[in-house]
KOLSETOR-222485 format. One record per residue (C-alpha): residue number from 1; residue in one letter; chain; x, y, z. Coordinates in pm, 1 decimal, padded with zeros to 6 digits. Example, Ala and Ser with C-alpha at 12.3 -4.5 7.8 and 13.67 -1.06 7.14 Angstrom:
BEGIN
<doba 1,A,A,<01230.0,-00450.0,00780.0>>,
<doba 2,S,A,<01367.0,-00106.0,00714.0>>,
END
This chain:
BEGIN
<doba 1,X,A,<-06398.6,-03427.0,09396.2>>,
<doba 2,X,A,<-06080.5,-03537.0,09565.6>>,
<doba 3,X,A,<-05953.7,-03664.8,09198.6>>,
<doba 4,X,A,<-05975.1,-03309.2,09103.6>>,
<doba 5,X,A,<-05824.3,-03216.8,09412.6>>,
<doba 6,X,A,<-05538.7,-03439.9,09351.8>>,
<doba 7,X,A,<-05439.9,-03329.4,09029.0>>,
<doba 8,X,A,<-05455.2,-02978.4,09105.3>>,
<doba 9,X,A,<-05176.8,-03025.2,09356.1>>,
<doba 10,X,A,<-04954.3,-03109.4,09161.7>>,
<doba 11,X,A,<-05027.0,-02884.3,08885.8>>,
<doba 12,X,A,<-04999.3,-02594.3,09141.6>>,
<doba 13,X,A,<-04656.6,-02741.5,09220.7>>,
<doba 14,X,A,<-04529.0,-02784.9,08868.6>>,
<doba 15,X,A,<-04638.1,-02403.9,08771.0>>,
<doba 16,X,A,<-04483.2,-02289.4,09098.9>>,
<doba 17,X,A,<-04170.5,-02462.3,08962.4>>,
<doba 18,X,A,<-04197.4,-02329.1,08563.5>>,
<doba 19,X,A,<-04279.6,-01969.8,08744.4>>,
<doba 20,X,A,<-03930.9,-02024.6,08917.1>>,
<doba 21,X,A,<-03685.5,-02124.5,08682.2>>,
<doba 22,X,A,<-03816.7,-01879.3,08422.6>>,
<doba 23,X,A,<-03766.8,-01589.7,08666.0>>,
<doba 24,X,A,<-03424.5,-01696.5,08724.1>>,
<doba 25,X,A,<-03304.6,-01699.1,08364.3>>,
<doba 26,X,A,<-03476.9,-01362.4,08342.0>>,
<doba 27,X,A,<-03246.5,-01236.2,08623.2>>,
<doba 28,X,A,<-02948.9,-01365.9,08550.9>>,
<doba 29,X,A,<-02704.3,-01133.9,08471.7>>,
<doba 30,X,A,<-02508.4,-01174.7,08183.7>>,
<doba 31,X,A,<-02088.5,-01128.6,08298.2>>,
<doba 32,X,A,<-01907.6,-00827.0,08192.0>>,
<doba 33,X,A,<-01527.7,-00736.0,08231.0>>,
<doba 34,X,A,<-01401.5,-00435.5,08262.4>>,
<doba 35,X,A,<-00992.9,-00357.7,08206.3>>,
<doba 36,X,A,<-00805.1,-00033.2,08171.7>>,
<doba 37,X,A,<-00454.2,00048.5,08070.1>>,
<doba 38,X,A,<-00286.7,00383.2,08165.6>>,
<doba 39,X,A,<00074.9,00481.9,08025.4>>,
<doba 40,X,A,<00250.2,00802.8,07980.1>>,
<doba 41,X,A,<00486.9,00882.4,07674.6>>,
<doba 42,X,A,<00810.4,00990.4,07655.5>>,
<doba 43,X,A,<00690.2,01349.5,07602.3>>,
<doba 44,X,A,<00434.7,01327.7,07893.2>>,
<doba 45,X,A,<00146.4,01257.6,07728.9>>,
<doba 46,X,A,<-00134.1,00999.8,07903.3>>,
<doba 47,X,A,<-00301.6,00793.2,07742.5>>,
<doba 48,X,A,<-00580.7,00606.4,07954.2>>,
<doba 49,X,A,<-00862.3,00372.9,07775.0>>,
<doba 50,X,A,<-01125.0,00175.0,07989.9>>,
<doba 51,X,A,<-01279.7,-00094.6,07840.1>>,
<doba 52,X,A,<-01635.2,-00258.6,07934.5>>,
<doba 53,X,A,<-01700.0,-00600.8,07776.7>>,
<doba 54,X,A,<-02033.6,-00787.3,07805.5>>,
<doba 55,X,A,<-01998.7,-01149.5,07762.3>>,
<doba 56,X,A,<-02297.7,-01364.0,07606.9>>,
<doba 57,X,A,<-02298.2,-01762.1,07554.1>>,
<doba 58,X,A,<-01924.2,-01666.2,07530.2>>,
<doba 59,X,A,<-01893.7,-01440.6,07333.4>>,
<doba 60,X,A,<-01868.7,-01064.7,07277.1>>,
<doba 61,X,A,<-02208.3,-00887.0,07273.7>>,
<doba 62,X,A,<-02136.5,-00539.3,07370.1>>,
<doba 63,X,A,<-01838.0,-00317.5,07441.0>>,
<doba 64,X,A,<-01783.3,00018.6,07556.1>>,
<doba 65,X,A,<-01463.5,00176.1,07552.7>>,
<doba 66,X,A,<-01324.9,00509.9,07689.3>>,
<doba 67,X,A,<-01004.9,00658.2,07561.9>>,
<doba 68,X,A,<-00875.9,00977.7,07698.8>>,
<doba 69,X,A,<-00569.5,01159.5,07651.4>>,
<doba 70,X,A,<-00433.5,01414.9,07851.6>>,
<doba 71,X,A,<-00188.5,01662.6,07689.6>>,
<doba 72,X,A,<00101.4,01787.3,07960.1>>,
<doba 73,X,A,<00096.3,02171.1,07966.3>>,
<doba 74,X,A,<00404.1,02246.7,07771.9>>,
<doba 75,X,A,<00165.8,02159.3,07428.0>>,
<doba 76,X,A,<-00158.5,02298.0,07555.4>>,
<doba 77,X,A,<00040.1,02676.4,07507.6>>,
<doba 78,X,A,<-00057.2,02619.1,07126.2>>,
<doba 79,X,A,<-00410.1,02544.1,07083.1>>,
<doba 80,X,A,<-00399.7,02391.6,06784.9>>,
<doba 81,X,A,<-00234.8,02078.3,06980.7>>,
<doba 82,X,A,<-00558.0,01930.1,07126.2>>,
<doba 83,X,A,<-00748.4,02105.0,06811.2>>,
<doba 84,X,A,<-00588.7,01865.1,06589.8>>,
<doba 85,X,A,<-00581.9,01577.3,06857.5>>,
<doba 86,X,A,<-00944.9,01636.6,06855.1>>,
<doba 87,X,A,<-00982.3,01599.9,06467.8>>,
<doba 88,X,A,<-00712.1,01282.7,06458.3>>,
<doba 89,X,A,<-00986.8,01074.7,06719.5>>,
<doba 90,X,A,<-01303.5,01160.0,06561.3>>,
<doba 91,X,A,<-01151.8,01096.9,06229.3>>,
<doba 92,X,A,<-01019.3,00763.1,06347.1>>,
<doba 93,X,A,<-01367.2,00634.1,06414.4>>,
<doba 94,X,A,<-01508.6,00758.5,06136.4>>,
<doba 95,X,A,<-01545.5,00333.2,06037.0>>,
<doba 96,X,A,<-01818.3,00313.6,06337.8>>,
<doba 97,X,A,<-02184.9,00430.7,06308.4>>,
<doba 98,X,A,<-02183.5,00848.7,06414.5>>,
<doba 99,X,A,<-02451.9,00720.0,06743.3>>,
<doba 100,X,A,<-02187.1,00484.3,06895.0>>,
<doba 101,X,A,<-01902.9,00770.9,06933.1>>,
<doba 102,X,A,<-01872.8,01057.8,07092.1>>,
<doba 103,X,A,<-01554.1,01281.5,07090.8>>,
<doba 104,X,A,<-01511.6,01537.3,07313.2>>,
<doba 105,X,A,<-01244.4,01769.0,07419.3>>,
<doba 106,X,A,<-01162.3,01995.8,07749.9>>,
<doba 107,X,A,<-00903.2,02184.6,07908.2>>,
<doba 108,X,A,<-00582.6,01907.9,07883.1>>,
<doba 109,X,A,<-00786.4,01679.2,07698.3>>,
<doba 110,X,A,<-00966.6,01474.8,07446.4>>,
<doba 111,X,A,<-01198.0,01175.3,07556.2>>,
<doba 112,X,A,<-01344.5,00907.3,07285.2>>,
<doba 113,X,A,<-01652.3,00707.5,07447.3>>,
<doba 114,X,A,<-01779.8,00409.3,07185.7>>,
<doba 115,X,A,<-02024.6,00163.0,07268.5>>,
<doba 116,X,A,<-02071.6,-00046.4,06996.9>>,
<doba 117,X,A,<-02343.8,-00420.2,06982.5>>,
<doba 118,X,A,<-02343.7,-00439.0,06669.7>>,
<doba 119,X,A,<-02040.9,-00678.3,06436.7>>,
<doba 120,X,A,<-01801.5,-00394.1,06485.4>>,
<doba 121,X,A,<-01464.8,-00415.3,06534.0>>,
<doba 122,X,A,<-01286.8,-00207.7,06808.7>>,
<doba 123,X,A,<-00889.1,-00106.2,06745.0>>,
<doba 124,X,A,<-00700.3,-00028.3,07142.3>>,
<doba 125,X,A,<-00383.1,00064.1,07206.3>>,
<doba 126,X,A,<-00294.2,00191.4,06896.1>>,
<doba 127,X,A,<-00224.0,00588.1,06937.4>>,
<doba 128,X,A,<00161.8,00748.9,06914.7>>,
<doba 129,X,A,<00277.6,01063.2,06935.0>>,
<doba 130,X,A,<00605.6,01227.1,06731.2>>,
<doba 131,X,A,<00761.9,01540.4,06834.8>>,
<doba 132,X,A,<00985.3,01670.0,06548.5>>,
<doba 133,X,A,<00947.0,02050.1,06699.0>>,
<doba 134,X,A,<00611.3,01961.0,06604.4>>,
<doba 135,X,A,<00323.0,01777.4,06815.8>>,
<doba 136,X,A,<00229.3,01482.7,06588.3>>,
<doba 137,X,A,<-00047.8,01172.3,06625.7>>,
<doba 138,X,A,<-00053.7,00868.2,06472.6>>,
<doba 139,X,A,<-00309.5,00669.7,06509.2>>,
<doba 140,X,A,<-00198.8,00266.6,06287.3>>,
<doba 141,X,A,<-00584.5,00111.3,06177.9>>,
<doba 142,X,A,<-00408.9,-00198.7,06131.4>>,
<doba 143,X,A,<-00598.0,-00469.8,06323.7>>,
<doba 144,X,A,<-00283.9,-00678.0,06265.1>>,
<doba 145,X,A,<00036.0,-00451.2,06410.2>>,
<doba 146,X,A,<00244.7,-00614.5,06721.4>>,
<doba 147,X,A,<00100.1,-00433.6,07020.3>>,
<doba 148,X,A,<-00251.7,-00324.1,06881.7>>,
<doba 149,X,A,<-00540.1,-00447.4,07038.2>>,
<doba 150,X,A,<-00860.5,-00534.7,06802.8>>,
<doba 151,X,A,<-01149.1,-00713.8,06939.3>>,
<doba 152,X,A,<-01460.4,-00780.6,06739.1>>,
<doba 153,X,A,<-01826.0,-00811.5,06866.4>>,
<doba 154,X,A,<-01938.2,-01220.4,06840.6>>,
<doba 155,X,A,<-01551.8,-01256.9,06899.0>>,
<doba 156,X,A,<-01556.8,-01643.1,07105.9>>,
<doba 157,X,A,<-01409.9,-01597.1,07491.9>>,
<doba 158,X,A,<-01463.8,-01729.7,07813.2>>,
<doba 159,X,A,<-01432.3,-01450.6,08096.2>>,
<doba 160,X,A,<-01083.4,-01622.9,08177.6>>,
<doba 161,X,A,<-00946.2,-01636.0,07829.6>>,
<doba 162,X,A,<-01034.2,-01274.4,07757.8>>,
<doba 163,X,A,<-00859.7,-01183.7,08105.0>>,
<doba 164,X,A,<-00580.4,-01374.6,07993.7>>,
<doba 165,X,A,<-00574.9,-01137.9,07662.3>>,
<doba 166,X,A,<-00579.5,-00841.7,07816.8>>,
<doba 167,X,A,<-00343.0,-00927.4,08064.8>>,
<doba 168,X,A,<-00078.7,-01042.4,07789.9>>,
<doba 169,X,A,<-00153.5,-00680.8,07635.9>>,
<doba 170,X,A,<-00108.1,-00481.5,07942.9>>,
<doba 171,X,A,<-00451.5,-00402.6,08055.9>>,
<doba 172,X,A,<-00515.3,-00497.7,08424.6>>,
<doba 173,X,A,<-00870.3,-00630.8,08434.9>>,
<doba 174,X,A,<-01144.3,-00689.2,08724.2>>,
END
């Protein structure tokens, strides 16, 4: 009797132990980073985009991303203005899956919302306006222009080197 006794001690102990470090990679939480960039044109137009990044084994596994853009009221007086701003953004992510984008539009404004986990690529910071008498957007696709942003999902970054990046691109990150 007290041989049984004496290994069921310690086999009490070791599954209390196997119990406790499997609940605590269960609950660990895997690090995200969020940064945003706000900037207003030369014809008064903002542009804000908010960025949610969820880091795995370092590396990208999910990103969300909100871009709005507010029109100033001296282009909302034609309403074709944020009509074809509308059109431009949806069009633009016409590359990503129709479930992980939504494009919506109110008042002053047009708002973008992506969340994207699978090997997508995400382009930010890479909307311009051109008034010729005319509203214009562009919106460049290239992943490679100065100033454009892309990130890709399984992209490899520690939390501080993907800080670092957005930094260097403007964002201000937390």
């Amino acid at each position: 009797m007290s041989k049984i006794k004496s290994r069921i001690i310690p086999s009490i102990i070791i599954f209390g132990i196997l119990v406790s470090i499997i609940y605590l990679f269960a609950t660990v939480e895997q690090p995200y980073i969020e940064c945003s960039k706000e900037y207003t044109d030369k014809f008064g137009i903002t542009i804000e985009e908010n960025l949610i990044v969820e880091l795995a084994s370092d590396k990208i596994n999910k990103m969300i991303v909100t871009k709005k853009i507010l029109l100033p009221d001296k282009y909302l007086k034609n309403d074709n203005y944020l009509e074809q701003l509308y059109e431009k953004i949806d069009h633009s992510y016409n590359y990503l899956d129709d479930n992980v984008v939504s494009v919506s539009k109110g008042k002053n404004y047009v708002i973008a919302e992506i969340e994207v986990e699978k090997d997508e690529t995400l382009i930010l910071n890479n909307i311009d306006f051109v008034d010729d008498g005319e509203l214009r957007v562009r919106i460049n696709p290239n992943t490679k222009s100065n100033g454009v942003v892309s990130l890709k999902i399984h992209d490899e970054y520690t939390e501080g080197e993907f800080m670092t990046r957005m930094k260097n691109d403007g964002y201000i990150c937390k």
